[in-house]
C-alpha positions in Angstrom: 2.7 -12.2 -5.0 1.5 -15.6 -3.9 -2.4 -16.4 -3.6 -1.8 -16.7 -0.1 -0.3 -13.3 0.5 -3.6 -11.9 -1.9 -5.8 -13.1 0.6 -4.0 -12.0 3.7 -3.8 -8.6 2.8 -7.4 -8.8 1.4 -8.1 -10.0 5.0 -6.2 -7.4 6.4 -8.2 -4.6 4.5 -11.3 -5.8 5.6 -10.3 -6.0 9.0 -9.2 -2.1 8.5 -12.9 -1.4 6.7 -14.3 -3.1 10.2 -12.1 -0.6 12.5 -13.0 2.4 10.6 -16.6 1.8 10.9 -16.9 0.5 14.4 -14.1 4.1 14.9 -17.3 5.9 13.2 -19.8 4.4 15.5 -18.3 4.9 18.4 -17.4 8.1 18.0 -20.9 9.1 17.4 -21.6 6.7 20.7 -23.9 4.1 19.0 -24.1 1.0 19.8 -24.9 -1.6 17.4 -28.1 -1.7 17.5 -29.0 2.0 17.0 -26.6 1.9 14.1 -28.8 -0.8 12.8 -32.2 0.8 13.4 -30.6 4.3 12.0 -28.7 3.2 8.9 -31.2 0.1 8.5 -28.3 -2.1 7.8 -28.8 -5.5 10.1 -27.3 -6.0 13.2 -25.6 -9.2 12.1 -24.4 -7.5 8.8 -22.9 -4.5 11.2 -20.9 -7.3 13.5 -19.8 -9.2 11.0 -18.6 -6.2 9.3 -16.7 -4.7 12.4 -15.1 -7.9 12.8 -13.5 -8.1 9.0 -15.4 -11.0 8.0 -17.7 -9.4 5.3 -17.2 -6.9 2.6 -18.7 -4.3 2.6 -21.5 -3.7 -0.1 -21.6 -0.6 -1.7 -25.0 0.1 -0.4 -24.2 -0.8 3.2 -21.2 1.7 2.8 -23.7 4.3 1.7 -25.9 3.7 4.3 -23.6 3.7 7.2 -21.6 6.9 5.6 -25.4 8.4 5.7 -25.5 7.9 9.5 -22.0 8.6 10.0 -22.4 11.9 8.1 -19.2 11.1 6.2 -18.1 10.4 2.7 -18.2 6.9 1.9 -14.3 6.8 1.1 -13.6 7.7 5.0 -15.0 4.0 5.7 -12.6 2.4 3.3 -9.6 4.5 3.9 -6.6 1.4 4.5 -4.4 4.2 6.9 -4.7 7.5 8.3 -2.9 10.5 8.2 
């Protein structure tokens, strides 16, 4: 595996990390900013994250599985059954 296809498919997962947290939010009809004042995670971070150009932190994954009411491992979950 090339260094190129590394980083594609690391890009990849954190575009699928982004989906399955903005899934979460929306499904529990937040917007952005009440995510942010609920899980106090910042508004940029949440965007950024949604978008798949962060990683997550494993505190912000905590925090947002918190508001979500989920375990942490739903967030990072690459496919779904």
């Amino acid at each position: 595996m090339s260094v190129a296809e590394v980083k594609t498919n690391h890009k990849e997962q954190m575009m699928i990390v982004g989906e399955n947290i903005r899934r979460q939010r929306k499904a529990m009809s937040y917007d952005v900013v009440e995510l942010s004042i609920l899980s106090r995670v910042s508004e940029v971070t949440i965007k950024r994250l949604e978008a798949g150009y962060d990683n997550v932190t494993l505190e912000t994954l905590v925090k947002l599985a918190n508001v979500f009411k989920c375990d942490p491992s739903e967030l990072l979950k690459l496919y779904h059954l």
